[in-house]
C-alpha positions as CSV (number, residue, x, y, z in Angstrom):
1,X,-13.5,16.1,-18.0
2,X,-17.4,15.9,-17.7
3,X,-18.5,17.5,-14.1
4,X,-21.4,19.7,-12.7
5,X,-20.9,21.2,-9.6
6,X,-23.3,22.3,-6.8
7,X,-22.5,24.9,-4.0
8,X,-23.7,25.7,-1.1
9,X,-23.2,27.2,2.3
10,X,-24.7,25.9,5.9
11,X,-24.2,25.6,9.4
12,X,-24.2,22.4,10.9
13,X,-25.2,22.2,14.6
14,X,-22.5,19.6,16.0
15,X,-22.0,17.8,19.6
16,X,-19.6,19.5,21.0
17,X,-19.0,22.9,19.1
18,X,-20.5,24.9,16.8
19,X,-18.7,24.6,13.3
20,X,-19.7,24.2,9.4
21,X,-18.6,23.6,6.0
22,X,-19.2,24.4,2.4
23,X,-19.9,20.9,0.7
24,X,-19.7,20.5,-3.3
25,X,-21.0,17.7,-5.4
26,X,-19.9,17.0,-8.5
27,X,-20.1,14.2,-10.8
28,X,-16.8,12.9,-12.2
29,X,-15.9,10.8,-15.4
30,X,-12.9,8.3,-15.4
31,X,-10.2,9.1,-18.2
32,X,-7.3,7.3,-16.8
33,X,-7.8,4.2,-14.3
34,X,-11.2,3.6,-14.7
35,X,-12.6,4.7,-18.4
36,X,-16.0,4.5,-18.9
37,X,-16.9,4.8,-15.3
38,X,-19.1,7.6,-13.3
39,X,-19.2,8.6,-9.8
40,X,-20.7,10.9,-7.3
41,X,-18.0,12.6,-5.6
42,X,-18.9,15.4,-2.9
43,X,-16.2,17.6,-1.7
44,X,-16.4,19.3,2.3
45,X,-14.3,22.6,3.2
46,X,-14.2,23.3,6.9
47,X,-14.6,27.3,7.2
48,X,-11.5,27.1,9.5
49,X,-9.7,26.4,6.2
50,X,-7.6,29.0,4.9
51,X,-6.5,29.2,1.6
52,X,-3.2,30.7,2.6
53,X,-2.1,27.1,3.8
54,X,-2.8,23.5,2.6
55,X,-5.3,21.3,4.0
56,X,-5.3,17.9,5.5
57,X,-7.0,15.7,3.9
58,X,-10.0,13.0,4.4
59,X,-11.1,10.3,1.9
60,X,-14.3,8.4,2.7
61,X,-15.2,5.3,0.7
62,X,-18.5,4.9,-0.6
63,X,-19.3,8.2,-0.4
64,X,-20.2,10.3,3.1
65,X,-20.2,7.5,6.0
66,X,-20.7,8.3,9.7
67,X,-21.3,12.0,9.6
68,X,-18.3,12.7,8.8
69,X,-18.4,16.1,7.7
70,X,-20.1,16.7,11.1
71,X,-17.6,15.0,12.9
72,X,-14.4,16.6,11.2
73,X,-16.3,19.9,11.6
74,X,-16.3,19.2,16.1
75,X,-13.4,17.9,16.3
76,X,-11.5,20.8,14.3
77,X,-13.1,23.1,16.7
78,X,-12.0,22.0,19.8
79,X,-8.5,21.5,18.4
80,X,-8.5,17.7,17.9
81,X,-8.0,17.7,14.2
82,X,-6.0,20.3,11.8
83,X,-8.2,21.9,9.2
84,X,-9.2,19.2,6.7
85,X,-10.9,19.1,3.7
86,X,-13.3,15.9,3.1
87,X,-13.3,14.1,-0.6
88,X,-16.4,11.1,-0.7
89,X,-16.0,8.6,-3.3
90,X,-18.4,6.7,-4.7
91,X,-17.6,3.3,-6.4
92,X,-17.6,3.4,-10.0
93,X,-20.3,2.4,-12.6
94,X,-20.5,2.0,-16.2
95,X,-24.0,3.3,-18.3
96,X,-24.6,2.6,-22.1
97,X,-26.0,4.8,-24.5
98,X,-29.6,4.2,-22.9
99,X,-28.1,5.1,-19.1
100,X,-28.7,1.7,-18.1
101,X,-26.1,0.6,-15.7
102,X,-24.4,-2.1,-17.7
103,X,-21.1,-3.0,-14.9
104,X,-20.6,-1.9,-11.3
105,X,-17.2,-1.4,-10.6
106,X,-17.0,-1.4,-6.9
107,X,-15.6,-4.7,-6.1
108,X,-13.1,-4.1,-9.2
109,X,-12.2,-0.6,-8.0
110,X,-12.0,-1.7,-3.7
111,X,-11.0,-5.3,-3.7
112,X,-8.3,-5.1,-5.9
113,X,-5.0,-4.8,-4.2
114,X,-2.6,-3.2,-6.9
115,X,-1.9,0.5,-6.4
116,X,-4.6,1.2,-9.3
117,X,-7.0,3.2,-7.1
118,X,-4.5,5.2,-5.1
119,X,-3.2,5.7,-8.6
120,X,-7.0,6.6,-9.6
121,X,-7.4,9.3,-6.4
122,X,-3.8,11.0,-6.3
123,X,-3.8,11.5,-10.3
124,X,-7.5,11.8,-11.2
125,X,-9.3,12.8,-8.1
126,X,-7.1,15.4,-5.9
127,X,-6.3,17.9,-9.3
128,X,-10.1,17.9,-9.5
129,X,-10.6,18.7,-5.9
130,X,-7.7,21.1,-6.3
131,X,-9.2,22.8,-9.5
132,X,-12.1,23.9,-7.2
133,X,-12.3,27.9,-5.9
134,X,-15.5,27.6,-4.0
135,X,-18.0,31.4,-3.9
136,X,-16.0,33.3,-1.1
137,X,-13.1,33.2,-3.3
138,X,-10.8,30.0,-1.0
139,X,-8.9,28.2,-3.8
140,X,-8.7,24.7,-2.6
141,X,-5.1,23.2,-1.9
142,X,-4.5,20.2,-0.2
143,X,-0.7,18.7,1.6
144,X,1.0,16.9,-0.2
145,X,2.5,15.1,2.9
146,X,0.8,11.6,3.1
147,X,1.1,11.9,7.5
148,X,-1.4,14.6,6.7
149,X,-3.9,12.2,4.8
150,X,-6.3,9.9,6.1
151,X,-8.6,7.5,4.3
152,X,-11.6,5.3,6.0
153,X,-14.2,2.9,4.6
154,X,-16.3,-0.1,5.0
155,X,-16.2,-3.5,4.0
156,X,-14.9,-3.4,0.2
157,X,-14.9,-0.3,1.3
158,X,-11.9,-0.7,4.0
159,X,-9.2,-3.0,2.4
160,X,-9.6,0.3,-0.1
161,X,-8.6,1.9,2.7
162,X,-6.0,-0.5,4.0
163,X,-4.6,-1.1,0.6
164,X,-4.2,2.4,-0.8
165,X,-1.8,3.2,2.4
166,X,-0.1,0.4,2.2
167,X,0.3,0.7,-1.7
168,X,1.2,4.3,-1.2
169,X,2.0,5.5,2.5
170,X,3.7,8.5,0.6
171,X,0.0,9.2,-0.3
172,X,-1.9,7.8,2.9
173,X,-1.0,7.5,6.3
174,X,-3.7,7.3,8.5
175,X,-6.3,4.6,8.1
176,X,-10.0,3.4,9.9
177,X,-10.8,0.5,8.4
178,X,-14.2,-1.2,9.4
179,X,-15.6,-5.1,8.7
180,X,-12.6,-4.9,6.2
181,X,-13.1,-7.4,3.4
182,X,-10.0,-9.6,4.0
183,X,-10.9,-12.8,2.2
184,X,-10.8,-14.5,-1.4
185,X,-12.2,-11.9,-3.7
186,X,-9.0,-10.3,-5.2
187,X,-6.4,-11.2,-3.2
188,X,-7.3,-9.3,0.1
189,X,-6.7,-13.1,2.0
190,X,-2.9,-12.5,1.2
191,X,-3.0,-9.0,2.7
192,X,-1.4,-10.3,6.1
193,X,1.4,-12.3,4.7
194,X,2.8,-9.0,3.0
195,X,2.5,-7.0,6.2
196,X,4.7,-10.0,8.2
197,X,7.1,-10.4,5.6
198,X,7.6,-6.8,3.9
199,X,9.7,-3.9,6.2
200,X,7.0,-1.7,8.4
201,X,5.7,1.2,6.7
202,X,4.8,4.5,8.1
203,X,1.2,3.8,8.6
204,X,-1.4,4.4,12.0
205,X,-4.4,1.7,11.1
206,X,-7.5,1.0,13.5
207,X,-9.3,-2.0,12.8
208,X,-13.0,-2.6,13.5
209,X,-15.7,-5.9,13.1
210,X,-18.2,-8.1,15.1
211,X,-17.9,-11.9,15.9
212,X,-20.9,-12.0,13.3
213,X,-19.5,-10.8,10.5
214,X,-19.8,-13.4,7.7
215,X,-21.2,-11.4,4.5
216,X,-20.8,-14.5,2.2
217,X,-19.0,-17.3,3.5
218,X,-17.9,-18.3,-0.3
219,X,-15.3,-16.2,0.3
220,X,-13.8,-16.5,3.6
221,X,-14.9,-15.6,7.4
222,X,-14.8,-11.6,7.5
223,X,-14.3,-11.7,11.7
224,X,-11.0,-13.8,11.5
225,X,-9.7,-12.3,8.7
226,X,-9.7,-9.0,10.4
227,X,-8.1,-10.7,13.6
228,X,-5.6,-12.2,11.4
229,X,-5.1,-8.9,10.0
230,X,-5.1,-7.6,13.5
231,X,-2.4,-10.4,14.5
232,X,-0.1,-9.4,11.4
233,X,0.0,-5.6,12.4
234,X,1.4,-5.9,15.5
235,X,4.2,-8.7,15.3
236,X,5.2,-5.7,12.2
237,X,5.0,-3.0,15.1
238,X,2.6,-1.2,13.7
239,X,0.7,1.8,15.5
240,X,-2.7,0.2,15.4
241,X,-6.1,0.1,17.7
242,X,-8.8,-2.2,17.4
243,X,-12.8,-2.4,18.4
244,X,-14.1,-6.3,18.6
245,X,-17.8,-6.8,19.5
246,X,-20.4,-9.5,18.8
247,X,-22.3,-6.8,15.5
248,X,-22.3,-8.0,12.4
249,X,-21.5,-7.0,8.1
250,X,-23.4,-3.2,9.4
251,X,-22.5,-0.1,10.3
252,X,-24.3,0.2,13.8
253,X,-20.5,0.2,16.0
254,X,-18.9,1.8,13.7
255,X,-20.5,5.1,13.8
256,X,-21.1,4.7,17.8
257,X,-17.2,5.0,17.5
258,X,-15.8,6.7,14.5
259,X,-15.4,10.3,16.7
260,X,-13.7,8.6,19.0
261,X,-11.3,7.0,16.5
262,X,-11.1,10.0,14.7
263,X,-9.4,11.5,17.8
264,X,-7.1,8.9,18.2
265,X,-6.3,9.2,14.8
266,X,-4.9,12.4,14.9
267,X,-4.0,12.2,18.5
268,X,-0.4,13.5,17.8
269,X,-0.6,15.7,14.6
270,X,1.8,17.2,13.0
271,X,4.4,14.5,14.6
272,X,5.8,12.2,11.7
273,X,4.2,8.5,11.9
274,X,7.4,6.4,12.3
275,X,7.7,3.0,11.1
276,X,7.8,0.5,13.9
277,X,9.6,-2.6,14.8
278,X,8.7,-5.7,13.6
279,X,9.6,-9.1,14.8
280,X,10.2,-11.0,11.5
281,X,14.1,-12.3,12.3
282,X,15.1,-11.2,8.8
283,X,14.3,-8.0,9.2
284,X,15.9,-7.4,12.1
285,X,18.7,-9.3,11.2
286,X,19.1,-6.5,8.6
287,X,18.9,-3.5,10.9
288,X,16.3,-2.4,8.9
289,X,15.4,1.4,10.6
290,X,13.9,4.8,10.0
291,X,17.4,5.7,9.6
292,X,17.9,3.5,6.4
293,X,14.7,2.4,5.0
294,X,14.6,4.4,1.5
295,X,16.8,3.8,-1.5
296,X,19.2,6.2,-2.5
297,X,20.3,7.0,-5.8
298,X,23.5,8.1,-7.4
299,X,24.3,8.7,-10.3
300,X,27.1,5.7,-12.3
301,X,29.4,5.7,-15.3
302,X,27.8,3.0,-17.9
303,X,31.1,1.7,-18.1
304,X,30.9,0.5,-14.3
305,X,27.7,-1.2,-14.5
306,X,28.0,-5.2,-14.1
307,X,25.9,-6.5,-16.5
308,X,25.1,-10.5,-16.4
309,X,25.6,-11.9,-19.9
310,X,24.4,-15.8,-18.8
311,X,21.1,-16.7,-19.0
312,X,21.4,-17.8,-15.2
313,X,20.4,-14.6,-13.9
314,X,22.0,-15.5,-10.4
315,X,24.6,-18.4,-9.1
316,X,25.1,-19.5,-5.3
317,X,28.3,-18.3,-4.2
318,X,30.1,-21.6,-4.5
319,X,28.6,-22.3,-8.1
320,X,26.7,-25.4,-7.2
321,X,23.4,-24.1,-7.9
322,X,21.8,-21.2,-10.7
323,X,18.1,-19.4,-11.2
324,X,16.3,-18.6,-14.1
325,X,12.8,-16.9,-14.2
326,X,10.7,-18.6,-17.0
327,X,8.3,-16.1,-18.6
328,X,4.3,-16.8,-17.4
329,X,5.2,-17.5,-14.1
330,X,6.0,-16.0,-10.9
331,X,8.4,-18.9,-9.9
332,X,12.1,-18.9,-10.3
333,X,13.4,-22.2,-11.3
334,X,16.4,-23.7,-9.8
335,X,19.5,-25.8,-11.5
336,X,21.8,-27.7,-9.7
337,X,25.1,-27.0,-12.0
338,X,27.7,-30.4,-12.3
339,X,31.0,-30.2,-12.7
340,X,31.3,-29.4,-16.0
341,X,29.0,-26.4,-16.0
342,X,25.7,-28.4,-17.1
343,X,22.4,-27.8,-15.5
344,X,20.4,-30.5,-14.3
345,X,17.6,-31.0,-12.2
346,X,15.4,-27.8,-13.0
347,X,12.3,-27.4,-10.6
348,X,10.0,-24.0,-10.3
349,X,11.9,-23.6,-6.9
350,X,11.9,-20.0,-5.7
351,X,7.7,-18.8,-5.1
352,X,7.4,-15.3,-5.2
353,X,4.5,-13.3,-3.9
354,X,2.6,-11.1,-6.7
355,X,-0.9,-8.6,-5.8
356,X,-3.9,-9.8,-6.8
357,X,-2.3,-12.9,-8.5
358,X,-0.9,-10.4,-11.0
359,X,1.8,-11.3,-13.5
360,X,5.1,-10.4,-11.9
361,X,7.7,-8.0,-13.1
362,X,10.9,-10.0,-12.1
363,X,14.1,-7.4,-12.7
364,X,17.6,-8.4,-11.2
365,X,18.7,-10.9,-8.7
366,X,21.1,-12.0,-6.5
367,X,22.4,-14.3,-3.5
368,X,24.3,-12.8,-0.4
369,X,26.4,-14.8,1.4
370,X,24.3,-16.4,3.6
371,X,23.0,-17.9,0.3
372,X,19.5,-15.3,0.9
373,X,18.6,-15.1,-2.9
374,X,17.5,-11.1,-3.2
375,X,15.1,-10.0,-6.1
376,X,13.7,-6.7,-7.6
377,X,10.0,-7.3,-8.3
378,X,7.1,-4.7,-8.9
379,X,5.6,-6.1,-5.3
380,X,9.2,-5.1,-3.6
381,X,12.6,-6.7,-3.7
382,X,11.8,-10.6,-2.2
383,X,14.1,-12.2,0.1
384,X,14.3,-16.0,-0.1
385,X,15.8,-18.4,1.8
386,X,17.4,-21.4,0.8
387,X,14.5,-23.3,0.7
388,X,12.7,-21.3,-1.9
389,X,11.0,-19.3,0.6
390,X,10.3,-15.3,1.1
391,X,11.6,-14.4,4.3
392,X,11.4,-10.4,4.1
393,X,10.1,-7.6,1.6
394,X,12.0,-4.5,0.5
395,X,10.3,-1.7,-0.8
396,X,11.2,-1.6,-4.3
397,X,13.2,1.2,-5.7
398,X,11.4,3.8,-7.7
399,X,12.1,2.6,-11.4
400,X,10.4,0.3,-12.7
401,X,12.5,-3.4,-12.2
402,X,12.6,-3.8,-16.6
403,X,14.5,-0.9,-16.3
404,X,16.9,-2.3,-13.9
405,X,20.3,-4.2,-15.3
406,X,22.2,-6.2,-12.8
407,X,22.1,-6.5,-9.0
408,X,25.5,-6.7,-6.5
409,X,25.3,-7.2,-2.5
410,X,28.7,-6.1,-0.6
411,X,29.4,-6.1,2.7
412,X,26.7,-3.3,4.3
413,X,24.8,-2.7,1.0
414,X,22.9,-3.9,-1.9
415,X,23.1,-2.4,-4.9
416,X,20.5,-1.9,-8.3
417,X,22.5,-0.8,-11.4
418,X,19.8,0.8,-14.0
419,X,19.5,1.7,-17.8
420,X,19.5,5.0,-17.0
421,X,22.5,5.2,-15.8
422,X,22.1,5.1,-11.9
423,X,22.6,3.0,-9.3
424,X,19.9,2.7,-6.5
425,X,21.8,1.5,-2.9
426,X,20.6,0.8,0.3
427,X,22.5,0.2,3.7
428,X,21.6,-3.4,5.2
429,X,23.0,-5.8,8.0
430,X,24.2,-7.8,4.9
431,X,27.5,-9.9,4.0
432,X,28.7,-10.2,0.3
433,X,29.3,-13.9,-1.4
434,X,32.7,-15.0,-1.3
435,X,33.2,-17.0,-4.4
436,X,33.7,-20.8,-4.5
437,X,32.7,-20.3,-0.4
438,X,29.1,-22.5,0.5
439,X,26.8,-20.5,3.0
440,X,26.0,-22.1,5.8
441,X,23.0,-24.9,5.4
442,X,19.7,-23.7,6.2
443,X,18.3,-27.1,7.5
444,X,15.0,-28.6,5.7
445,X,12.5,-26.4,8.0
């Protein structure tokens, strides 16, 4: 790793205490996520922190925004925020021999709505931070508890923000998002769907932007995506706060506020963020909880894994119909099965949701037996209804789905039989298929 590091040690006169920090600035080179690229990273460590116990943590996109430091610095002095160490993150660029800048990465690294940059930050970033013992001797050691992290940004800047929590709330769960980019760049526009559809999370969001905030209207209309985005949070029950105002793509409101938000942020710290209640029917139809939201996994005898040997990967319980992914495509395609076991009629039937139009990983599948067709994907286990429809997102167990075998659904719990010899099982509101029985018609709707 190719770094240089600055220190040094100053006061900083603040608005409602005096407090200060050691900031470091280093320059970091990608090896992983992002080869090729550079980045100015600077590093703040409150003097409240003590090396004897880990630090919260605060990630700023596009490097220091707000005052941050400043801020963090007051409101850890008057007891409004734990002691919590800053990391600013430029956006990546790429140089060639001559130092010219040849790409900029920003829009690649922010936009992008995979886990790649929380990826980039938890495995590339934090053991740098971490590798740091500053001149009075404080080794720096941050929590590993995600309720203890918080990430903010602008523009690309803030669906970074939104989208490495939502990837990874084990990693962030606090998030201050402003003029978020929610439109048709690389799949931020589908952002709201997921957070309707998928199980809450364990994430506190506030949401800023102004009535006038239209960056490029190419891509969509930055104000009503953010409402939409706004709209989406709370029919999922999500802990959110929002600030709407006639400014613009700037950040004029956003640092008249961002103390203030700060506050509310970590109104209530160290209490667990819960997941809230949504109101997709699904969902709650499931009794999906904080009680019951995490996969468990046991380990299985090979011998007492089912295995599907057909290439119909699943078959309505009466036998009438059967699903086959076709490779290239995120689309399950349907058969209607005659009589004398033929398949006819094939259509892409089943639409499944991929981030940022990726090429899906489509594992095992099955129906339940209200004839809800379940499926382990790398974007969560889909729900579909009859109609070819995702009703409700899972979280996805933790294995990748190539590495899972075959799928069952019993009365009160779904089951994912893996290679490795496991079996990952959840407890759900769900009834089994009863074979040769047809569910109940879902209507046309």
């Amino acid at each position: 790793m190719k770094k240089y590091l600055l220190l040094s040690l100053f006061f900083i006169p603040c608005i409602t205490a005096q407090a200060g920090h050691v900031m470091i600035d280093t320059v970091y080179f990608s090896k992983i996520y992002y080869p090729g690229t550079q980045r100015t990273i600077r590093i703040s460590v409150p003097d409240q922190y003590r090396a004897t116990s880990p630090a919260c943590l605060y990630v700023g996109l596009d490097g220091v925004k707000c005052r941050a430091p400043e801020v963090i610095d007051s409101l850890i002095a008057v007891g409004k925020m734990p002691a919590t160490i800053g990391l600013f993150i430029e956006a990546g660029m790429v140089k060639n021999s001559r130092g010219e800048v040849v790409r900029h990465n920003r829009s690649n690294e922010f936009d992008m709505t995979t886990p790649t940059f929380a990826q980039f930050v938890e495995e590339e970033l934090l053991p740098l931070v971490e590798s740091i013992t500053i001149s009075d001797g404080r080794q720096l050691k941050i929590s590993r508890d995600g309720a203890d992290h918080m990430i903010f940004g602008f523009s690309s800047g803030g669906i970074a923000a939104f989208n490495a929590a939502w990837q990874r709330p084990d990693l962030f769960q606090r998030v201050f998002c402003s003029i978020g980019t929610f439109v048709s760049m690389r799949g931020g526009n589908d952002m709201n769907v997921y957070v309707r559809k998928h199980e809450p999370k364990p994430i506190r969001l506030y949401l800023h932007d102004g009535e006038n905030d239209v960056w490029n209207p190419i891509f969509g209309h930055w104000y009503e995506a953010n409402r939409m985005m706004a709209s989406a949070l709370d029919f999922a029950g999500y802990d959110v706060g929002y600030d709407w105002n006639d400014g613009g793509h700037d950040e004029r409101r956003t640092n008249e506020i961002f103390a203030s938000v700060m506050e509310w942020m970590w109104r209530d710290w160290p209490m667990p963020i819960m997941c809230g209640e949504s109101k997709n029917e699904l969902i709650d139809q499931l009794q999906i909880s904080n009680d019951n939201n995490a996969w468990i996994c046991d380990p299985i005898d090979s011998d007492d894994i089912p295995l599907v040997y057909d290439t119909l990967r699943a078959v309505y319980p009466d036998g009438s119909l059967g699903v086959i992914p076709h490779k290239g495509t995120n689309c399950l395609w349907q058969y209607v099965i005659d009589g004398d076991g033929r398949r006819l009629y094939g259509q892409p039937f089943y639409w499944l949701h991929s981030y940022s139009n990726g090429q899906l990983k489509i594992g095992p599948m099955a129906f339940d037996g209200d004839g809800y067709l379940y499926v382990v994907t790398d974007s969560g286990v889909q729900i579909l209804d009859q109609n070819g429809r995702v009703r409700a997102i899972l979280s996805q167990p933790d294995i990748d789905p190539e590495y899972c075998l075959s799928m069952t659904i019993e009365d009160g719990r779904i089951n994912v039989y893996t290679v490795e010899s496991t079996v990952y099982w959840r407890s759900l509101n769900i009834k089994a298929p009863v074979a040769g029985t047809r569910p109940k018609p879902q209507g046309a709707g």
